[in-house]
C-alpha positions in Angstrom: 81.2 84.3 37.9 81.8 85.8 34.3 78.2 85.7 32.2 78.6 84.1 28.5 78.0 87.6 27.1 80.9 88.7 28.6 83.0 86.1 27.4 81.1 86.3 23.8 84.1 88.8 22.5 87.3 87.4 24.0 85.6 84.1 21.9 85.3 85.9 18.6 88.5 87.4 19.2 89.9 84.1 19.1 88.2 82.9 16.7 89.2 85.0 14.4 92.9 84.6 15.4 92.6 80.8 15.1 91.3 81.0 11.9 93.4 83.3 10.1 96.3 81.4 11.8 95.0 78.2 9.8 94.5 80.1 6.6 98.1 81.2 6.8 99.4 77.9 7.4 97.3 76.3 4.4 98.5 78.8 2.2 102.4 78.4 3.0 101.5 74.3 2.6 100.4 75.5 -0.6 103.0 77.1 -1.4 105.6 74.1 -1.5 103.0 72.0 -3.9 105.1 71.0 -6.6 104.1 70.6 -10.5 101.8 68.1 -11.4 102.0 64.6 -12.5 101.2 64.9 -15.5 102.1 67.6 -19.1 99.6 69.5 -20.9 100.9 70.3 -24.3 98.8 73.3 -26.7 100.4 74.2 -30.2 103.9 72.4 -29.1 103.8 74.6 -25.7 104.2 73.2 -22.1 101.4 74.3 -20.3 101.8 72.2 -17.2 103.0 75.1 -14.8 99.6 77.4 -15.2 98.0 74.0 -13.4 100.2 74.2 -10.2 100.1 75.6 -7.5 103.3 77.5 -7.3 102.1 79.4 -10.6 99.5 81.2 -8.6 100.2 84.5 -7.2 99.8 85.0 -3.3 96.1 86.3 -3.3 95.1 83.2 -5.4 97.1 80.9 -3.0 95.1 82.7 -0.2 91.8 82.0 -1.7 92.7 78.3 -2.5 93.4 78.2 1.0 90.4 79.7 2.3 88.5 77.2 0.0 90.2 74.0 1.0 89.4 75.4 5.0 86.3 76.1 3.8 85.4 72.4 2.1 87.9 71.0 6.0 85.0 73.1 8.0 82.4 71.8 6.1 83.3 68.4 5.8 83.9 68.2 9.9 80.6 70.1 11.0 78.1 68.6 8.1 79.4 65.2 7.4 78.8 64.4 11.4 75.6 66.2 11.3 74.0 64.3 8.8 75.2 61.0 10.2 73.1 61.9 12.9 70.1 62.5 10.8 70.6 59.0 9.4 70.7 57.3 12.3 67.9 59.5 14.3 65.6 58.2 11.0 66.6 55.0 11.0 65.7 54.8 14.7 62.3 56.2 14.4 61.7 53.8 11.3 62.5 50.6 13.5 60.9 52.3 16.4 57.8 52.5 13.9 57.8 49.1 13.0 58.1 47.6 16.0 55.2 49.7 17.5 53.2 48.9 14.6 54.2 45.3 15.4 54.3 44.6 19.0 52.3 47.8 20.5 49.1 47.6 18.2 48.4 44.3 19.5 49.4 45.4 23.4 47.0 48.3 22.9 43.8 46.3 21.7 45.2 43.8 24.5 44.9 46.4 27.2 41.7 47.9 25.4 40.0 44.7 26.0 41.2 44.0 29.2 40.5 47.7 30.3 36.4 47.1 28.9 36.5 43.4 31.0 37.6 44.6 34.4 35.8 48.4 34.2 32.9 46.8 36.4 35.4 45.4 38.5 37.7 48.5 38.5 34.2 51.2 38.7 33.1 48.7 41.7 36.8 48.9 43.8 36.4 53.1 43.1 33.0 53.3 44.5 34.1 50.9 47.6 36.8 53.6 48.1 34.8 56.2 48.1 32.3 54.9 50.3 34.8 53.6 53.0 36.2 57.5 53.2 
């Protein structure tokens, strides 16, 4: 059986392939964005095309694609991870209030009964003991 240490580099490896495989395929998606829906017009000049994708060289369509996996990586490991949060808080909130409301008075219940039956409990003990 192979340890996780030895299996830590073939998983980097991977990794690394994977995402550089993604980052290639966002950036050729990219690519094939058209002009936008709309015209910018400065001093009687179209300016629309410096707002499009396809005006962007291929380093600046590799870094838009990095940041869109970027914001995808984020979005899928964070947004999750905080749902969690939420609901771990709201379930020690309710689990609050209903120990403040039902267990308070089951403790001072059990307090009482525990004070009312110590003779009875100290007296069934020393029986014990002496019957050994």
């Amino acid at each position: 059986m192979r340890s996780v240490a030895s299996r830590l580099p073939m998983a980097l490896l991977l990794g690394v392939l994977l995402a550089v495989a993604a980052v290639g395929l966002v950036a050729q998606a990219l690519s094939h964005v058209g002009l936008p829906p709309f015209s910018v017009v400065v001093d009687g000049q179209d300016i629309s095309a410096q707002f499009s994708l396809a005006g962007l060289d291929v380093a600046d369509r590799l870094v838009a694609a990095c940041m869109v996996l970027l914001v995808a990586v984020a979005l899928v490991v964070f947004v999750p991870l905080m749902l969690v949060a939420l609901l771990a808080l709201l379930v020690l909130v309710i689990g609050g209030i209903v120990l403040a409301t039902v267990g308070a008075p089951l403790l001072v219940v059990a307090a009482v009964l525990g004070l009312l039956l110590s003779p009875l409990i100290v007296g069934v003990l020393l029986l014990r003991w002496l019957l050994r």
